[in-house]
C-alpha positions in Angstrom: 0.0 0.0 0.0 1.4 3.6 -0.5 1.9 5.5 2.3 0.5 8.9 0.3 -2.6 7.4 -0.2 -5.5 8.2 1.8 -6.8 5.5 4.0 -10.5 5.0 3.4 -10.9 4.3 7.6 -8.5 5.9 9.9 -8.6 5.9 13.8 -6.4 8.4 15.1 -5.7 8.7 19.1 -9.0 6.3 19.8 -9.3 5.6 23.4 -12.7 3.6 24.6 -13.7 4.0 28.5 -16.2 1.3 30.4 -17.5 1.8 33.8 -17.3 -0.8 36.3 -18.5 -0.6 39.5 -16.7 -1.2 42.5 -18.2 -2.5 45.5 -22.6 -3.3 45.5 -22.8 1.0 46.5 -19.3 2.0 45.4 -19.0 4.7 42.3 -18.3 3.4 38.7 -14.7 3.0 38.2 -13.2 3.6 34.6 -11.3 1.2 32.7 -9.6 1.4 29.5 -10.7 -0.8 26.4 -8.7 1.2 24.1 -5.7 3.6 25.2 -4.7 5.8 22.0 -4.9 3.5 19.7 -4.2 5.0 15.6 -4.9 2.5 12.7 -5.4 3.1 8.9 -7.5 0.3 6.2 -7.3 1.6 3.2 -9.1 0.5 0.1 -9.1 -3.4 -1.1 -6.5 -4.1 2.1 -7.1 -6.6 4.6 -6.0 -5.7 8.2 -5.5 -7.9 10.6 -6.0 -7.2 14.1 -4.6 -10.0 16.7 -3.8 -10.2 20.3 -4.7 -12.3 23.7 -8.8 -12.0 24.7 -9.3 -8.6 26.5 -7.1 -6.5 24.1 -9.6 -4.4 23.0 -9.6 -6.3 19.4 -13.8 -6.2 18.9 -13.7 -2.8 20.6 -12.0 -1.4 18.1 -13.8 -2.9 15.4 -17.1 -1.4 17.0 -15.2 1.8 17.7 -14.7 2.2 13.6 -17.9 1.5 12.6 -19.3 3.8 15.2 -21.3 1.1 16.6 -20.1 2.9 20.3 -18.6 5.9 20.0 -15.1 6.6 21.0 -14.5 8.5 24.7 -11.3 10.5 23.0 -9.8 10.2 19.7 -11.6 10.2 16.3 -12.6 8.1 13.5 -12.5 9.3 9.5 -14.4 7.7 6.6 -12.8 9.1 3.8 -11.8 12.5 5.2 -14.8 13.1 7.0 -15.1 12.9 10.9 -18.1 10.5 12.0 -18.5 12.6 14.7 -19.3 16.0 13.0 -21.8 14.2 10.6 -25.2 15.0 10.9 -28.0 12.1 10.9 -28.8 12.2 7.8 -25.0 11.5 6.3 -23.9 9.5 9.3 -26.9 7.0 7.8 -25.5 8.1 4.5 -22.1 6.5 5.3 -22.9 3.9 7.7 -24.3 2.0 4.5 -20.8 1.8 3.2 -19.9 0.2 6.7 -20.9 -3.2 7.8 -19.8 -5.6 10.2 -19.9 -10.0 10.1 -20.0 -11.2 14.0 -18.3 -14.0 15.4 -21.6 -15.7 16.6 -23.1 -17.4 13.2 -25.8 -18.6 15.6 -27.0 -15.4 17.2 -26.6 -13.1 14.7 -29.9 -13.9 13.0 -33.2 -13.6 14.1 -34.4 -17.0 14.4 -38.0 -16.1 13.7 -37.4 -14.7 9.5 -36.7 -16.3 6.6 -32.6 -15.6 6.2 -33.8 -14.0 2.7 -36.0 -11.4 4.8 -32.6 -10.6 6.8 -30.2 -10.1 3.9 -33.1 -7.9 2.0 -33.1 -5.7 5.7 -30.3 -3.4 4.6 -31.4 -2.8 1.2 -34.8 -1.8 2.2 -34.0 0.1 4.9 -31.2 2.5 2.7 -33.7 2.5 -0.1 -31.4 0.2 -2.8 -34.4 -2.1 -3.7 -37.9 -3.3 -3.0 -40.4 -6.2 -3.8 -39.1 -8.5 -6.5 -36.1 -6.4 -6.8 -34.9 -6.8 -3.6 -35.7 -10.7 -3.7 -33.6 -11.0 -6.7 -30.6 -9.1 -5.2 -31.0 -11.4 -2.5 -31.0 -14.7 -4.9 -27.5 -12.9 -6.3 -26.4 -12.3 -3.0 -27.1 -16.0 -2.0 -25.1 -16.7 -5.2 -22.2 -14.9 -4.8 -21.5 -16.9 -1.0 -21.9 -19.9 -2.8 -25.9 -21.0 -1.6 -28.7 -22.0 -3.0 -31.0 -19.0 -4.0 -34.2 -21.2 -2.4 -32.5 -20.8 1.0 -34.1 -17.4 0.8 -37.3 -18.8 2.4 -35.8 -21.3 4.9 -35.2 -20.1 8.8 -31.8 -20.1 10.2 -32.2 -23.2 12.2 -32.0 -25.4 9.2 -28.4 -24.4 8.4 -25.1 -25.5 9.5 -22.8 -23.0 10.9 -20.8 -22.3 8.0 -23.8 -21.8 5.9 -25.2 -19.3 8.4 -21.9 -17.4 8.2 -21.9 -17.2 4.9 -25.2 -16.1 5.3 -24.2 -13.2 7.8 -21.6 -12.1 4.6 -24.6 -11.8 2.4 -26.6 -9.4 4.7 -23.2 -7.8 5.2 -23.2 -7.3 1.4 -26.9 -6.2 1.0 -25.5 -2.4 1.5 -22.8 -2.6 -1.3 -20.4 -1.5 1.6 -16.6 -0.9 1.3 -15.5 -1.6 4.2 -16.2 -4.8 6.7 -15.3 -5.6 10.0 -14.8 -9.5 9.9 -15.3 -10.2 14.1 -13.9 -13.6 14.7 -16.1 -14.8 12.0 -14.9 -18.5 11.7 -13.4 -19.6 15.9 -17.2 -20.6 15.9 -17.3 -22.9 13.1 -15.3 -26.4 12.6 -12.2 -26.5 11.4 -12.8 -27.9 8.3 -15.3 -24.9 7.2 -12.9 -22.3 8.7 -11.0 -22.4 5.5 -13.5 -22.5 3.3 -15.0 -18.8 4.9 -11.8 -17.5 5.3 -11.3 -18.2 1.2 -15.3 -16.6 0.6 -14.0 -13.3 2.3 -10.5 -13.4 0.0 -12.4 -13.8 -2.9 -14.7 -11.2 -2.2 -12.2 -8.5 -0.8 -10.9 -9.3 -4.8 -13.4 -8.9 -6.8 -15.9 -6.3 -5.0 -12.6 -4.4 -3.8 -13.2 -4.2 0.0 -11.3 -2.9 2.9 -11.8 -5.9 5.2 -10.6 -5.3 9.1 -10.2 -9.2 9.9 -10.3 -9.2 14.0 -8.9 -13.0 15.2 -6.5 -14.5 17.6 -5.9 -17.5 14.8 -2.3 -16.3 13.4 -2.1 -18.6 10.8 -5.6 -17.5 9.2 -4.3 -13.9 9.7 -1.4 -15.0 7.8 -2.6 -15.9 5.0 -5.5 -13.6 4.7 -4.3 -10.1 5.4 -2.1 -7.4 3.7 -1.2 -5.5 7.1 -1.3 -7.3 10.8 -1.7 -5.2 14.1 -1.1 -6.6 17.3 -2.7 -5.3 20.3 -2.4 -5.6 24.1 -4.5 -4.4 26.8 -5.8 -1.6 24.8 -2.5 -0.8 23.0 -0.6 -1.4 19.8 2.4 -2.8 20.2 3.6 -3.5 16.6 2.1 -3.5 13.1 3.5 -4.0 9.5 3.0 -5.6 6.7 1.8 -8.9 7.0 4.7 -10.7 5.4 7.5 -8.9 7.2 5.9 -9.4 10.8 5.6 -13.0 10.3 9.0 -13.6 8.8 10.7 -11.2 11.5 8.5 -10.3 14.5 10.5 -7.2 17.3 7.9 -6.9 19.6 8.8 -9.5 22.3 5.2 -9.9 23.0 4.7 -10.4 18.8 7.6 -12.9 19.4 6.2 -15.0 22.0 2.6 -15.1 20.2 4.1 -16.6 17.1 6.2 -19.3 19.1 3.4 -20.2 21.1 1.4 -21.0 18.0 1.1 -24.2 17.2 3.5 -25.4 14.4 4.2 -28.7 11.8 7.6 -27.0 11.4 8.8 -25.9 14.4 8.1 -29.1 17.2 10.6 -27.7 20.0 9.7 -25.3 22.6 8.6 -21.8 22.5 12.0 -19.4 21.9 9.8 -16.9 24.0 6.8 -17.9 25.9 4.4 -16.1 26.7 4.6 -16.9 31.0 1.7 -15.5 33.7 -1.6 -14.1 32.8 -2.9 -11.5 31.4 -2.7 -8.5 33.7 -6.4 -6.9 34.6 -7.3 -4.1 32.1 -9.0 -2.0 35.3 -5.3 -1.9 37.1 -2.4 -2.1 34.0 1.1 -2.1 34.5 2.9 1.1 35.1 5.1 2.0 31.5 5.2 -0.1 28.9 2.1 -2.5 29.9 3.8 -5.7 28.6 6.7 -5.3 30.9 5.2 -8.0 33.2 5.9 -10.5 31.1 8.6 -9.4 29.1 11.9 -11.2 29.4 13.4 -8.2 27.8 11.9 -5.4 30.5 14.4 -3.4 32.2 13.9 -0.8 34.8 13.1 2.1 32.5 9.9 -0.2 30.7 8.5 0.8 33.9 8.5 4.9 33.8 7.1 5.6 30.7 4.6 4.0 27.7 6.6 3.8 24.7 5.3 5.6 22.0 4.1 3.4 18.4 7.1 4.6 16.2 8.5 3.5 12.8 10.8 1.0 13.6 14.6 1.9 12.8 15.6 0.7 9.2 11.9 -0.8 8.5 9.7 2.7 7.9 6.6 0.6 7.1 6.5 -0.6 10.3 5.8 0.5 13.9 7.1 -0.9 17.5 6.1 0.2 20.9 9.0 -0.8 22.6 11.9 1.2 24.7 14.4 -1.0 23.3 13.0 -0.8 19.5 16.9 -0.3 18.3 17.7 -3.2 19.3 14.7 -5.3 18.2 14.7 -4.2 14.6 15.3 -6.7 12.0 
């Protein structure tokens, strides 16, 4: 991707606040999904967005689409600030924005025809009607590789993959450009994984879509996306093209997630596992919130966040780490 084009979506400083109550009478406490986060999709790019559960991964993605509003920090669709829309062109460009949910299951209203759902968005953005809109849904069905009669059958009567590929037709109803892809196969078997994961490749090809793909599955991330980001509690810690993250990860947290993953390759032991848990999001760590389980920390990871920078001799890719010199490639 050039760096001189504009993105289509960019988050710039996004931070995302939830309050959680301490004590049965105590006063809500804040605690930080998203800390400052900046991320660009541009046009036809998949992103990839990976990290532990509790990173603030689906947060973001809602965050972008403007399904909850960021507490700081701004989101961009093309230029334009979603926050300084009015009604009537937030709606306008919401069309362009969809999202596919992890949960293939309880994503659709059990009570309608799946045809009646993927027709939904049409109707409701005024793109079709009556026999029109069934025959867009017919294409629709098509184009995910189902059988147009499905249109009248109830979500019960599919398997999991065919409901997900049912949730990327709806997604499609709108004629969006950009997707959020939620964890849209962990739910399904592993032998239907693949074939979703090759639907949304195909369709990011020919319909030209900027997909944000949100998993914790590395090797899916792999071979799907353009661009990778890898978050922790709320922050960025690296991100880069795809490619060049995989073949030489810096981050020592990036590090230890691709030796932990499971390999046909590599049978020895992790290089650098990822030890302890996962510290709570409500109390983080002081500094450079990996630090706890970093076998790199020294005493300075503790005084001060490290900023996301381009990494030293790599300028297409960005580390969050106080010792970045020495972790470049």
């Amino acid at each position: 991707m050039s760096a001189a084009r504009e993105p289509l979506v960019r988050g710039e400083g996004l931070t995302r606040a939830f309050r959680r109550r301490a004590g049965l009478f105590g006063r809500g406490v804040p605690v930080m999904a998203l800390r400052g986060v900046d991320v660009a999709v541009h046009r036809g790019e998949a992103l990839g967005v990976v990290g532990e559960s509790g990173c603030g991964k689906s947060t973001l993605g809602r965050v972008l689409l403007r399904l909850m509003p960021p507490t700081d920090g701004r989101v961009l669709f093309e230029g334009e600030d979603l926050a300084q829309q009015t009604a009537s062109r937030l709606r306008v460009l919401r069309r362009r924005m969809q999202m596919v949910f992890q949960d293939p299951y309880g994503s659709l209203d059990p009570r309608r025809t799946v045809g009646a759902q993927i027709a939904d968005g049409m109707v409701i953005h005024g793109l079709a009607r009556g026999g029109e809109a069934r025959e867009k849904v017919a294409a629709l069905l098509r184009q995910v590789g189902l059988d147009p009669d499905h249109a009248r059958r109830l979500p019960h009567e599919f398997s999991g993959g065919q409901r997900q590929r049912i949730a990327v037709a709806r997604a499609l109803a709108t004629q969006p450009d950009f997707i959020v892809a939620d964890e849209p196969v962990s739910a399904l078997d592993v032998s239907i994984q693949a074939q979703v994961v090759n639907l949304l490749a195909d369709l990011r090809a020919e319909l030209g879509l900027a997909l944000l793909f949100i998993s914790h599955d590395l090797h899916v991330v792999r071979h799907l996306c353009d661009r990778v980001v890898v978050m922790y509690l709320g922050h960025v810690m690296e991100q880069g093209p795809a490619a060049e993250l995989f073949r030489a990860p810096a981050h020592p947290y990036t590090r230890a997630l691709l030796a932990a993953t499971p390999s046909l390759r590599h049978r020895g032991g992790a290089a650098n596992p990822l030890v302890g848990e996962v510290p709570s999001i409500a109390a983080p760590p002081s500094g450079c919130v990996f630090r706890t389980r970093c076998a790199m920390a020294q005493p300075r990871c503790a005084e001060g966040t490290p900023p996301l920078a381009p990494m030293p001799g790599a300028p297409a890719r960005q580390l969050a780490c106080h010792r970045a010199a020495e972790l470049a490639p």
